[in-house]
PyMOL Python script that loads the backbone (N, CA, C, O; Angstrom):
from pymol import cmd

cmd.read_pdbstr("""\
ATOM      1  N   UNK A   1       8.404 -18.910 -21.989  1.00  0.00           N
ATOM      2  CA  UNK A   1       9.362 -18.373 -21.000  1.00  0.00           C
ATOM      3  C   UNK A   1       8.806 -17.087 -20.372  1.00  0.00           C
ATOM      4  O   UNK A   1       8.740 -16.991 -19.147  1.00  0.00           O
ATOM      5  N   UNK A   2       8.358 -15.983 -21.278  1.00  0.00           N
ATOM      6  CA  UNK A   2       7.585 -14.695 -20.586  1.00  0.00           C
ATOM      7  C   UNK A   2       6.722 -14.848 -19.624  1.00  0.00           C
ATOM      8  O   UNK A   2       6.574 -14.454 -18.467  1.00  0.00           O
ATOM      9  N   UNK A   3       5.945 -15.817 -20.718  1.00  0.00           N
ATOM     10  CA  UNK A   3       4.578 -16.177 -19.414  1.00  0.00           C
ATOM     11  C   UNK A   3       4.343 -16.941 -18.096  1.00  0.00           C
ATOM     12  O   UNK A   3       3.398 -17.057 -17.315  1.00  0.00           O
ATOM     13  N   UNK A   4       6.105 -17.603 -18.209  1.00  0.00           N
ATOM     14  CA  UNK A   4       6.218 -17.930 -16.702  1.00  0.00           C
ATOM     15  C   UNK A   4       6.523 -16.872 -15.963  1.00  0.00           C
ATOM     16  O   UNK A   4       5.871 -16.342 -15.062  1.00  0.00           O
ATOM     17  N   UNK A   5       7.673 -16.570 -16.454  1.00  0.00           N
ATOM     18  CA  UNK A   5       8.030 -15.375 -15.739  1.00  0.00           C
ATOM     19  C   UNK A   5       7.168 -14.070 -15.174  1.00  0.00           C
ATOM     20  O   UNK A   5       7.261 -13.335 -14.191  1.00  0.00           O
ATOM     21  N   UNK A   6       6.463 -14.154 -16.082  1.00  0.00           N
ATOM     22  CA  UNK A   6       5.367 -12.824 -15.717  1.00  0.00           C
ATOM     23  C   UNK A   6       4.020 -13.744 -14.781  1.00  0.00           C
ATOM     24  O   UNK A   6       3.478 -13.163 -13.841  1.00  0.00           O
ATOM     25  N   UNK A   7       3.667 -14.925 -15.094  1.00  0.00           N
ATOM     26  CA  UNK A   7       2.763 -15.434 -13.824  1.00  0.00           C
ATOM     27  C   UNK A   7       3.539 -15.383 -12.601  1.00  0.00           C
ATOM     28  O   UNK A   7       3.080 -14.980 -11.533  1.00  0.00           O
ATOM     29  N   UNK A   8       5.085 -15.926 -12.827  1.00  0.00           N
ATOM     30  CA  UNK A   8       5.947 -15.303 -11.100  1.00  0.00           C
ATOM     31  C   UNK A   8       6.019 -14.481 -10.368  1.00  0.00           C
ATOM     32  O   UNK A   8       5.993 -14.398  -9.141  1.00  0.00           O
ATOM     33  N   UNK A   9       6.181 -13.369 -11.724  1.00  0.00           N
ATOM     34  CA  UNK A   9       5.881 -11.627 -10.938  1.00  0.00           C
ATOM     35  C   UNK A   9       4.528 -11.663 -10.381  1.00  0.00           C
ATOM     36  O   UNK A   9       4.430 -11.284  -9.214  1.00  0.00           O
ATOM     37  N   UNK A  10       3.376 -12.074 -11.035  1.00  0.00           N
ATOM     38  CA  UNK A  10       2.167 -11.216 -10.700  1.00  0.00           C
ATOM     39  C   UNK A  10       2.363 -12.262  -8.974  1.00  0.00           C
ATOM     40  O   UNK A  10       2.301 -11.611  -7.931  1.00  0.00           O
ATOM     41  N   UNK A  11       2.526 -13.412  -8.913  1.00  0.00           N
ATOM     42  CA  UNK A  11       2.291 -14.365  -7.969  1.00  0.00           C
ATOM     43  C   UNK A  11       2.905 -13.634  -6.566  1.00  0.00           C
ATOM     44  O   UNK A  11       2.386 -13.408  -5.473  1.00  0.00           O
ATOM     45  N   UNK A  12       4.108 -13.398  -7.056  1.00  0.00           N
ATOM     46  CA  UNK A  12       4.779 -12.281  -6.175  1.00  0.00           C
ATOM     47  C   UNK A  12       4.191 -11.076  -5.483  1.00  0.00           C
ATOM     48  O   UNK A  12       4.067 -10.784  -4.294  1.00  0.00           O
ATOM     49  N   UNK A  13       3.820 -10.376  -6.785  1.00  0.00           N
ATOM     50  CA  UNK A  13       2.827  -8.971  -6.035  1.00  0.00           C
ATOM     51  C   UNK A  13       1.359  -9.539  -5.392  1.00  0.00           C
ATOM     52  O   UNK A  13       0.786  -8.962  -4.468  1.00  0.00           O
ATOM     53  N   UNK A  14       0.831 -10.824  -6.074  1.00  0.00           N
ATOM     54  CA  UNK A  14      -0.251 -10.930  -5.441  1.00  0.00           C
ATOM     55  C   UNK A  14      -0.041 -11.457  -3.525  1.00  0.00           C
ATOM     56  O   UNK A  14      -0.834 -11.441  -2.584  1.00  0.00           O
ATOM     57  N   UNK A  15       1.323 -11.848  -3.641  1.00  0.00           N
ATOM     58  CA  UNK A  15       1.431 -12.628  -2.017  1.00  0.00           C
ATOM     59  C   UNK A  15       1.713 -11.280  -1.392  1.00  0.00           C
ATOM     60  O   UNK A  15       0.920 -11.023  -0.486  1.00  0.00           O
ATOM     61  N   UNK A  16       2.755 -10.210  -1.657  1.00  0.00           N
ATOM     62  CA  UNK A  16       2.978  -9.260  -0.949  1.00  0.00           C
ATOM     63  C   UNK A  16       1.587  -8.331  -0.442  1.00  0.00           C
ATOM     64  O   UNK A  16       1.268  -7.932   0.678  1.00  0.00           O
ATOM     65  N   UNK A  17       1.032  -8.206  -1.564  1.00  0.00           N
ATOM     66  CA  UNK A  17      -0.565  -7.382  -1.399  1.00  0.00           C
ATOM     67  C   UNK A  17      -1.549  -7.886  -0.665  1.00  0.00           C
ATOM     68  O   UNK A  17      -2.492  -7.154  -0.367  1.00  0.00           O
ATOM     69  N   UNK A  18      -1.509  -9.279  -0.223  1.00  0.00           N
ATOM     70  CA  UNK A  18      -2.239  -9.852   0.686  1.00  0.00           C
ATOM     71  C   UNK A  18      -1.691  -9.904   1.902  1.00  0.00           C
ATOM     72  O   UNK A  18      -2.431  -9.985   2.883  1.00  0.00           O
ATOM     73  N   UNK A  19      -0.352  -9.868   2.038  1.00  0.00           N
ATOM     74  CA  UNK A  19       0.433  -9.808   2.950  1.00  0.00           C
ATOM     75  C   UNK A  19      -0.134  -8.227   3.749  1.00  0.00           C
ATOM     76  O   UNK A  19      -0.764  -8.196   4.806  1.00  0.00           O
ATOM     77  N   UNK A  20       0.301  -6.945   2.891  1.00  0.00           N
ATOM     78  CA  UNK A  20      -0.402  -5.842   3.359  1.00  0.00           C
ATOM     79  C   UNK A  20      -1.349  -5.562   3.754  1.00  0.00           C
ATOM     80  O   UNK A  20      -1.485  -4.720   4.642  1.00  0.00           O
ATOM     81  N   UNK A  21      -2.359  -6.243   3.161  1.00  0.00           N
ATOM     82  CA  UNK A  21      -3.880  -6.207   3.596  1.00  0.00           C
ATOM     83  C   UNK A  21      -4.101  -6.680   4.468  1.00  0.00           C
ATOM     84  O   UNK A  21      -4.801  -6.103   5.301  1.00  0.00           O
ATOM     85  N   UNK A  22      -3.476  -8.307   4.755  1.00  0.00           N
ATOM     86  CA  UNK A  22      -3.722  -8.681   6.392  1.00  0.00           C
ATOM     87  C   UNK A  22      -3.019  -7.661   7.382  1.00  0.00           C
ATOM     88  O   UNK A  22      -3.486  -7.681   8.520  1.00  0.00           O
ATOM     89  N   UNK A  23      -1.971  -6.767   7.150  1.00  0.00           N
ATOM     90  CA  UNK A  23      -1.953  -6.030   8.117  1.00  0.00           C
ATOM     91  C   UNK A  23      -1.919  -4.742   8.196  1.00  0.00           C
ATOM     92  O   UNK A  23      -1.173  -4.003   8.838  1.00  0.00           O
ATOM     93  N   UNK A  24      -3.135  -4.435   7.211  1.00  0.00           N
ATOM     94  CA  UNK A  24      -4.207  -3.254   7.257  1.00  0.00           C
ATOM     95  C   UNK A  24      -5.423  -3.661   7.600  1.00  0.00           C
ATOM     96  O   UNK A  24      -6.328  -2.875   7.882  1.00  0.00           O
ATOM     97  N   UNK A  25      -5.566  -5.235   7.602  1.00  0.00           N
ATOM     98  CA  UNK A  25      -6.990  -5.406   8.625  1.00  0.00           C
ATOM     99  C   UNK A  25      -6.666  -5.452  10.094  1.00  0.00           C
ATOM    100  O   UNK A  25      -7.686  -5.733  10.723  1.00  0.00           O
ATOM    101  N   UNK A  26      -5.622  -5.278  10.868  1.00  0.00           N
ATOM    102  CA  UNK A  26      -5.400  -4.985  11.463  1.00  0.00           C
ATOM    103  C   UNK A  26      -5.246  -3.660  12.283  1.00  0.00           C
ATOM    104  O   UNK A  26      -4.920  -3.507  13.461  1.00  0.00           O
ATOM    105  N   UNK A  27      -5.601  -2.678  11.244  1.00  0.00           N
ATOM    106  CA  UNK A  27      -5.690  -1.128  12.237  1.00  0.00           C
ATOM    107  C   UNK A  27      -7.206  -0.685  10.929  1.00  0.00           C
ATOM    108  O   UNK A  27      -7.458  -1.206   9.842  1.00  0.00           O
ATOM    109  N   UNK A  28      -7.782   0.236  11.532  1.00  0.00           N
ATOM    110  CA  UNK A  28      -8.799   0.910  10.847  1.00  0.00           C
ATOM    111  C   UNK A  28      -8.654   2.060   9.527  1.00  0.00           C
ATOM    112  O   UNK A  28      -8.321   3.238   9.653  1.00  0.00           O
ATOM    113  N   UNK A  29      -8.960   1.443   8.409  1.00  0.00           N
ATOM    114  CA  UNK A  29      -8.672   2.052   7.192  1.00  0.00           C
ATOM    115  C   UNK A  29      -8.610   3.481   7.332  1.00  0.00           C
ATOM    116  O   UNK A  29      -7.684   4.203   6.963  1.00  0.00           O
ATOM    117  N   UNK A  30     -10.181   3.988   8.163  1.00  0.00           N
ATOM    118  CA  UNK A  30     -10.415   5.208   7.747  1.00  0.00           C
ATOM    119  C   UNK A  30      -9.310   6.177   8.682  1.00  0.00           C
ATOM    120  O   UNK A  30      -9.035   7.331   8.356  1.00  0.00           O
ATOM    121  N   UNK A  31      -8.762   5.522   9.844  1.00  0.00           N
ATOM    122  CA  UNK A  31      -7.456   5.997  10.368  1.00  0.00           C
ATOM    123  C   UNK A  31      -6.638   6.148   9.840  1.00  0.00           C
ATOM    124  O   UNK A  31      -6.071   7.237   9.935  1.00  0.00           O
ATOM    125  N   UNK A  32      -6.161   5.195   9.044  1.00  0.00           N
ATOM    126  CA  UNK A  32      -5.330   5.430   8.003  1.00  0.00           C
ATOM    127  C   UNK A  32      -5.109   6.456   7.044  1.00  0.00           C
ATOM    128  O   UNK A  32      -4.037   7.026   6.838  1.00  0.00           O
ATOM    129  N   UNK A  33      -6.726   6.753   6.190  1.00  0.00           N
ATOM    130  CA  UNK A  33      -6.884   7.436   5.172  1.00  0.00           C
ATOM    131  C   UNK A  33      -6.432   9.303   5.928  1.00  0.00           C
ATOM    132  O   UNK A  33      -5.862  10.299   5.483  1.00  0.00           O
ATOM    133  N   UNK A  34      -7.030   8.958   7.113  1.00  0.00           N
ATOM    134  CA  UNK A  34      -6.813  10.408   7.827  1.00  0.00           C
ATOM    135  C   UNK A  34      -5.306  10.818   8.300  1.00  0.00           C
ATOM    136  O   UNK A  34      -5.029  12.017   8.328  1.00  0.00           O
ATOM    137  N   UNK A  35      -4.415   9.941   8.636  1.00  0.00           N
ATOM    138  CA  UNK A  35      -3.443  10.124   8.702  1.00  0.00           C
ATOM    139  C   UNK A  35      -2.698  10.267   7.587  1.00  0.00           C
ATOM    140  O   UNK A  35      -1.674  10.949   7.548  1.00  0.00           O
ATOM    141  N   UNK A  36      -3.330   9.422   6.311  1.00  0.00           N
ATOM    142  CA  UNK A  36      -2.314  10.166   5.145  1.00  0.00           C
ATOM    143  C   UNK A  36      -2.163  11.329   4.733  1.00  0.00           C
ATOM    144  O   UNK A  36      -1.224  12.004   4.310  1.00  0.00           O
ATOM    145  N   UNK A  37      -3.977  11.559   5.048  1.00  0.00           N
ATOM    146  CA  UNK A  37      -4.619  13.011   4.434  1.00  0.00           C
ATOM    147  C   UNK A  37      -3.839  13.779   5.395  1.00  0.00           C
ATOM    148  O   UNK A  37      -3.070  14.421   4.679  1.00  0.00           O
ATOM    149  N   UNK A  38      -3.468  14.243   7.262  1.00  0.00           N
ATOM    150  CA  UNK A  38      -2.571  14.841   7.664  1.00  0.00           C
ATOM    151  C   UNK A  38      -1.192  15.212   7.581  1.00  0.00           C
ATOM    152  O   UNK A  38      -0.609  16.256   7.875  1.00  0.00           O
ATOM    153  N   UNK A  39      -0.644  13.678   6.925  1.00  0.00           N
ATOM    154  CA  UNK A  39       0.710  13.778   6.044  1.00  0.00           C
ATOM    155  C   UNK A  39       0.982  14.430   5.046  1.00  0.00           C
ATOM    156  O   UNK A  39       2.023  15.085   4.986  1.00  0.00           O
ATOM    157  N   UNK A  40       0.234  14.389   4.211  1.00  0.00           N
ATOM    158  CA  UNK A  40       0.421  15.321   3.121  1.00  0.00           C
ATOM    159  C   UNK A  40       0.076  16.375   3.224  1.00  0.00           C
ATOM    160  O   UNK A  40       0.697  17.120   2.466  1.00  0.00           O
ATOM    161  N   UNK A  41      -0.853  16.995   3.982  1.00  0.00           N
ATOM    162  CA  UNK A  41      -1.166  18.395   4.482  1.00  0.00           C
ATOM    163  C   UNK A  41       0.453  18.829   5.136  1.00  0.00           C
ATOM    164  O   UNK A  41       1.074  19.777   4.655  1.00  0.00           O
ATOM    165  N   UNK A  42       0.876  18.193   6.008  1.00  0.00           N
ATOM    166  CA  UNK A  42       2.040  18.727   6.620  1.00  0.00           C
ATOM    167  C   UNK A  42       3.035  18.982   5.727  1.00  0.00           C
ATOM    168  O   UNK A  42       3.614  20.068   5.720  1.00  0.00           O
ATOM    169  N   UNK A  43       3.370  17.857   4.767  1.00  0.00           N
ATOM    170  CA  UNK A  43       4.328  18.162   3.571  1.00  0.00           C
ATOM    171  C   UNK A  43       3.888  19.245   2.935  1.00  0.00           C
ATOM    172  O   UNK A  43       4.696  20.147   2.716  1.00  0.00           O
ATOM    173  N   UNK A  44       2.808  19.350   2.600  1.00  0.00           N
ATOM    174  CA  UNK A  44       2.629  20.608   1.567  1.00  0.00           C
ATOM    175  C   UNK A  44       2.834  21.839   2.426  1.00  0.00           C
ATOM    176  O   UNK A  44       3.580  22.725   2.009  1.00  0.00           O
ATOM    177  N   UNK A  45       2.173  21.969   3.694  1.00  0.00           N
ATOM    178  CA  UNK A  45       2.394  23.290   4.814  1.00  0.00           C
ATOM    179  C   UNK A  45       4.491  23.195   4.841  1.00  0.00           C
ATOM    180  O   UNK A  45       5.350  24.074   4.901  1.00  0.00           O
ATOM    181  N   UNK A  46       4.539  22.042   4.781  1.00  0.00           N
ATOM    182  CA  UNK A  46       6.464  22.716   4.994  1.00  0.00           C
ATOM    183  C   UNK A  46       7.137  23.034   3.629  1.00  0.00           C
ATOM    184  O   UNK A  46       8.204  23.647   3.629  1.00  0.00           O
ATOM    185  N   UNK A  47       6.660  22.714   2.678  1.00  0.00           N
ATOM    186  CA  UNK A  47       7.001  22.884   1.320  1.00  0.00           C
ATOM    187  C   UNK A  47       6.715  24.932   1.318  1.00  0.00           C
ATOM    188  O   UNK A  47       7.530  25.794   0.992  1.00  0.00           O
ATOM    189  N   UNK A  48       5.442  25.087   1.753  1.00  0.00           N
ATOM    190  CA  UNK A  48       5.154  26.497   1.390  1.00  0.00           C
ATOM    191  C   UNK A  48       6.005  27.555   2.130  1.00  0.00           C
ATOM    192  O   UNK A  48       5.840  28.752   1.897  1.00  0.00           O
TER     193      UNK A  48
END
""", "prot")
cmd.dss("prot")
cmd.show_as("cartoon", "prot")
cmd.util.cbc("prot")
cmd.orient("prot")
């Protein structure tokens, strides 16, 4: 019974995570990475 259940979950996260990835191959990672890196710069600058 677990081990269905838990091959369902992983089956689950594995469709969603491919799901994401096809549409992060859709814009440029390292855009990405830079916009997070500006996000969190801004959070931390409004935090201070």
């Amino acid at each position: 019974y677990h081990l269905g259940y838990l091959g369902m979950w992983l089956f689950g996260i594995s469709e969603m995570i491919s799901k994401v990835i096809d549409r992060l191959g859709e814009w440029d990672l390292h855009d990405i990475r830079f916009n997070m890196k500006r996000e969190t710069e801004k959070t931390f600058n409004f935090r201070e």
